[in-house]
N, C-alpha and C positions, 0 to 999 in steps of 0.2 A: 608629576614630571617638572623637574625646573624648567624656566624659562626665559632664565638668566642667560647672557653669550657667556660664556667663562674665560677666564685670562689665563694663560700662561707665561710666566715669567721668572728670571731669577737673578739675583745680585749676580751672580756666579758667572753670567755671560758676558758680563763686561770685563772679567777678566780672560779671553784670550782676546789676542795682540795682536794684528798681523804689520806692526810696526808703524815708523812715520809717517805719514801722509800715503797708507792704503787706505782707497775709496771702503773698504771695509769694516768700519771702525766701531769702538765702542758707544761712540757719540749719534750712531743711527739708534740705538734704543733709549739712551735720553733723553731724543729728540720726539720720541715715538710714546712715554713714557709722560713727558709733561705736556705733548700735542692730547692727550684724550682724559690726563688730570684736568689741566686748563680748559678744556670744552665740558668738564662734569661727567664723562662718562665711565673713566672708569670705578668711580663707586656707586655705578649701576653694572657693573660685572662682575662677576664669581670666580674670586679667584681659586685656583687648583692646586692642589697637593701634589707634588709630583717629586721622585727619585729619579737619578742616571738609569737608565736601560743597561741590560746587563748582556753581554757582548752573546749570547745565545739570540737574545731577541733581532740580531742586525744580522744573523748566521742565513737565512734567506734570502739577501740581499747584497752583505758585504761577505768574502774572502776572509773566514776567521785569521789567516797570517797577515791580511791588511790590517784587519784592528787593531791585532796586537803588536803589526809595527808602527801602527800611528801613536799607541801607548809608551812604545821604546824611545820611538822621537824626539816627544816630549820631555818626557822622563829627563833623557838624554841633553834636553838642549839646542837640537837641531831645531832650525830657523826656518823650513819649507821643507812640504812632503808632496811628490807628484810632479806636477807642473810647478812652473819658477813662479805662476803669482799665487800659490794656497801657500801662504807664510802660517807658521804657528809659534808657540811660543810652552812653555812649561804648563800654563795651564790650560791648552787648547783641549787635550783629548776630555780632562773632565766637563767641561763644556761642554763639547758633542755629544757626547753622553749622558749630560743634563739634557740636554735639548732634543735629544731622542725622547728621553722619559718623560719631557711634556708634553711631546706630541700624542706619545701614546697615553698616558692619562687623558687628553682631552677626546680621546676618541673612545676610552673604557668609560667616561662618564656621557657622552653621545649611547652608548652604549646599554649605559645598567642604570638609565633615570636620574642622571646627571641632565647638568646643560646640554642641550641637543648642539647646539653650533658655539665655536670656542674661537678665537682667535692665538694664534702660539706665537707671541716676541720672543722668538728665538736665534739664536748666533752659538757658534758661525750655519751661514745656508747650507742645503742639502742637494738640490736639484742638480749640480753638474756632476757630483761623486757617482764615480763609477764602481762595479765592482770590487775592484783592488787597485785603483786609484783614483789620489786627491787633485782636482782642479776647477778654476772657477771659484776659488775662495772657501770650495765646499770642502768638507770630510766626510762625516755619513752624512745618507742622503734621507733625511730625516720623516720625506712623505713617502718614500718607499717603503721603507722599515713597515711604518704605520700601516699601510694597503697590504702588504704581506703578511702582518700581524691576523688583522680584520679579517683576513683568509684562513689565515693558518688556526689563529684561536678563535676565534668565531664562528667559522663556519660561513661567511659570507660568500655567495658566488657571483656578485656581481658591484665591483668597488670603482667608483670613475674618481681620475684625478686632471681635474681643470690646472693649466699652467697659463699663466699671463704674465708672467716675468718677462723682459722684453728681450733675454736669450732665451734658447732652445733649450729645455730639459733635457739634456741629453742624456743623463745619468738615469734620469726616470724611466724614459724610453727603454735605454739597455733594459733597466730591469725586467720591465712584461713583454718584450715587443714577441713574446715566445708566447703567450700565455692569453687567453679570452677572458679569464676571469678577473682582470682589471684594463679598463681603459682608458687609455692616456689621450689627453686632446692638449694640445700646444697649440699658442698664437703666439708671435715671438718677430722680432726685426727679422728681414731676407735674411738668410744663413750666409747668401753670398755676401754678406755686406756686416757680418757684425759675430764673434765669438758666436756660439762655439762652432759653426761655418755645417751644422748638423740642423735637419726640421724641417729638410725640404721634403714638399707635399706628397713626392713619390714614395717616399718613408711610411709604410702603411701595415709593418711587422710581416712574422715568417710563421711557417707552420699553422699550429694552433692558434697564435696570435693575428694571424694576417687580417684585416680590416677595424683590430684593436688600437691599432695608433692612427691618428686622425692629427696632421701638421698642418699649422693655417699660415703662414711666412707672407707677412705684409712689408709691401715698398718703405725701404726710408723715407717719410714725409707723411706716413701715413695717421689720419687725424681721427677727432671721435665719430663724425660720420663712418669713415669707414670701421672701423671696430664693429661700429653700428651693424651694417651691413653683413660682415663675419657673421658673428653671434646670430645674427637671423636664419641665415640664408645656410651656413654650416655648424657651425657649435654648437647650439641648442637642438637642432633636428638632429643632430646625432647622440647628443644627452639623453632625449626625450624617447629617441628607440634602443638606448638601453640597456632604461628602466634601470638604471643603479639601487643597488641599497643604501649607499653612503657617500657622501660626498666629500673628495679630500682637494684643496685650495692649496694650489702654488700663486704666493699671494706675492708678486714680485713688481714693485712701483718705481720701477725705472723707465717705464714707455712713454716719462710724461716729456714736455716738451724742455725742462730746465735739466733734465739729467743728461747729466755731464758725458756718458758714455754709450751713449743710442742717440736717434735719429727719431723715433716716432714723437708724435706729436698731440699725446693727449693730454686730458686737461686733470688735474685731480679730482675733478666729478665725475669723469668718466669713471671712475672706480667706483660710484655709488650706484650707478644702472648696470652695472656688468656684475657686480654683487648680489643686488637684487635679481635679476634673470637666474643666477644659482639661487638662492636662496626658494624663486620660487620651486625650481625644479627640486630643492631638497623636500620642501616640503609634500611638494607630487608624488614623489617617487620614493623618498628615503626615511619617510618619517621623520622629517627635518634634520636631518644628521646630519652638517657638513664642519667641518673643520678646516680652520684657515691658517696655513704655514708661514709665515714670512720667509721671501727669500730676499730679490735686490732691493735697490729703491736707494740711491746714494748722498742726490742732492736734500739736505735737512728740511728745507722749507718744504717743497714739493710733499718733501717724505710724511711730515708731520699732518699736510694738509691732506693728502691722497686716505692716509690709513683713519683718519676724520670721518671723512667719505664712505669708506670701505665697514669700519665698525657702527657706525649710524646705520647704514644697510643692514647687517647682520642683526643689528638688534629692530628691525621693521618687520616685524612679519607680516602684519596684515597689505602693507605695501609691496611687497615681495610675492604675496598671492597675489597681487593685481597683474607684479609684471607677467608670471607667470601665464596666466590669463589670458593676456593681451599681446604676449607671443607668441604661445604655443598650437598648435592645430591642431583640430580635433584628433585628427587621427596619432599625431604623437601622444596622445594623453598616456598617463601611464595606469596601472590598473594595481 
């Protein structure tokens, strides 16, 4: 089994546009790109072969007339689909559809004795897209797709998806908040106080789903202590009972204190003990499978230093069994 992180990445995501001075830009994966050249790690990662997903595979998640009017859009010209700020441009839809198709190779080689954990440099994000509609910058919602996949072709029954962006996943939510056999946990700024104004704690799914979303909405000002205290006291004991096969990573590094459009106030190391605490649980529970999505994360410097942080963890395993360890309770262990 390799034991490489794998990379996911491609020229191709720099070309969609969401025009002048959108915080969304091409220039977060350049930045993100010669952040882990420059520190030497990425030619200690495996990079991945990967093709666009083909609009069957997003058919569990997204409205096939959405995709195919997000296709038209483009095609066409049009300059925003959805909400007024998911700006596109002629080559957005191929993009999304690249960046589906990394995701899901990085999880078909977690999978079939690939890298078990992968990192995905992907654009544009996934986490706000709804089902037949684009906002938040996002169009497909690229960890969705993926934990639908993992179900649907795999046969997995039990798939968590960790969200730390410092909005609310809202588009992720939609998708399971119906359904037990994926778990969504979000920690995210107050909803009161910050897009997409969805994640507050009473938010805990319907039906089948009810006690499968698990919302953690922390005060603006809130620092690495408290993150701290989250992850202890709820995040991880609700990880730890359950017992995932696989672990999918909404890897979003806008919570830190330089970005420009949040309030929380952590530091880019907090991204490397909030890593490892997954990491250990993948290796617990998942047979280390976890994959890590990029979604926000605006300011460059921050960004460049956080996902430093975040990919150092990812490639720690034996560090990552400690935190494990050293967090977990007996009685969460998993079996």
């Amino acid at each position: 089994m390799d034991m490489r992180v794998g990379w996911v990445f491609h020229q191709d995501f720099l070309k969609h546009h969401a025009g002048p001075l959108h915080p969304e830009r091409p220039e977060r994966l350049d930045a993100i790109v010669s952040a882990l050249t420059g520190e030497g790690l990425l030619r200690m990662m495996q990079p991945l072969d990967f093709a666009p997903a083909a609009p069957a595979d997003l058919s569990g998640v997204h409205d096939p007339a959405y995709i195919d009017l997000v296709r038209m859009a483009c095609r066409e010209g049009i300059t925003c689909v959805g909400s007024k700020e998911t700006r596109i441009c002629r080559h957005t839809y191929s993009a999304a559809m690249l960046a589906v198709g990394g995701v899901l190779a990085a999880c078909e080689a977690a999978m079939n004795g690939g890298p078990r954990r992968s990192f995905c440099a992907v654009r544009p994000p996934g986490h706000h897209a709804e089902r037949d509609y684009a906002m938040g910058f996002c169009i497909f919602n690229n960890i969705a797709v993926a934990a639908d996949i993992l179900v649907r072709k795999h046969g997995l029954e039990r798939v968590a998806i960790v969200d730390f962006d410092v909005h609310h996943g809202n588009g992720t939510q939609s998708a399971f908040e119906s359904r037990a056999d994926v778990l969504f946990v979000s920690i995210h700024q107050d909803p009161a106080t910050l897009f997409p104004g969805s994640g507050y704690e009473s938010e805990t799914g319907h039906g089948k789903g009810r006690g499968y979303t698990v919302n953690v909405p922390m005060p603006p000002g809130s620092d690495d202590a408290a993150y701290r205290r989250a992850f202890a006291e709820k995040i991880m004991p609700w990880l730890y009972r359950y017992q995932p096969q696989f672990l999918l990573v909404s890897s979003g590094f806008d919570a830190v204190r330089d970005d420009p459009i949040s309030r929380i106030n952590l530091e880019p190391d907090s991204f490397a003990w909030m890593t490892l605490e997954l990491v250990g649980l993948a290796e617990s529970c998942c047979g280390g499978r976890l994959v890590s999505v990029l979604e926000g994360g605006y300011e460059l410097d921050s960004l460049r230093r956080s996902v430093v942080a975040h990919v150092l963890s990812l490639m720690n395993e034996k560090t990552g069994e400690r935190a494990h360890r050293a967090s977990a309770s007996p009685e969460a262990d998993c079996v």
